[in-house]
N, C-alpha and C positions, 0 to 999 in steps of 0.2 A: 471459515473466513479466508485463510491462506490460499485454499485451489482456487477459491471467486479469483481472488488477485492475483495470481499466478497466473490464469484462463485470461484474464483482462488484458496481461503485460503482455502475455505471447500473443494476442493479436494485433496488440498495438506498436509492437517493436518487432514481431518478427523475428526475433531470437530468445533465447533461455538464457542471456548475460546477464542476468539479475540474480541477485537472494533476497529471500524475503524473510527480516525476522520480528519472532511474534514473540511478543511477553504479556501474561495476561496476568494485572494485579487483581486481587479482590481479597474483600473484608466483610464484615456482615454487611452492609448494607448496599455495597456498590460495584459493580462486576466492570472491570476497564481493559481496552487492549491497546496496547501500545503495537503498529505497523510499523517496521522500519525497512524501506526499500533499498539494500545497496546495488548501484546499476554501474557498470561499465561508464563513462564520460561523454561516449560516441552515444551513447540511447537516449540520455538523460535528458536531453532537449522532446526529444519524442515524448518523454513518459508529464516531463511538464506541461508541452504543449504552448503554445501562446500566448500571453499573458495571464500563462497558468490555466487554461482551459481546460488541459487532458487532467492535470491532476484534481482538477477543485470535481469535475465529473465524476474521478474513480471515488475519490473519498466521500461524496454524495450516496453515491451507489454503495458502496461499504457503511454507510451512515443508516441507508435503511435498511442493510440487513440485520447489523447491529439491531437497532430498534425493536425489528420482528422477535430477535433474539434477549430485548431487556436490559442493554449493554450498553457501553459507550466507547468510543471506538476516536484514537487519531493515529495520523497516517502521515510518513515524513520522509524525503528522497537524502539519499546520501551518496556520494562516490565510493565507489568499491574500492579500498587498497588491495593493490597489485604487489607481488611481490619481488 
């Protein structure tokens, strides 16, 4: 699920200024991943898009791999701290 959206990000911002972190809960009965994208400040409008357009796309697209995969899946943009 991470290379999907790592492949995604670098086409759509044209740089590698993001991390992407993944935490996956489960228990018996339910397999979940938590997405968390931290992006540079200067991308962050790219990776949102237009009234949210670019991101509500990717997490569609991540929504049905999940699925394929039996999973449930959300996905959330953050600012990268700088040090």
């Amino acid at each position: 699920m991470k290379e999907l959206l790592e492949y995604i990000l670098e086409g759509i911002t044209g740089s590698k200024n993001f991390e992407i972190v993944e935490s996956v809960g489960s228990d018996d009965t339910t397999n979940f991943i938590n997405i968390e994208i931290k992006a540079d400040p200067k991308i962050i409008g790219l990776i949102i898009g237009k009234s949210g357009n670019t991101i509500r796309a990717i997490r569609n697209l991540l929504r049905v791999r999940a699925t394929l995969e039996k999973k449930g899946i959300s996905v959330s943009v953050s600012e990268k701290q700088t040090a």
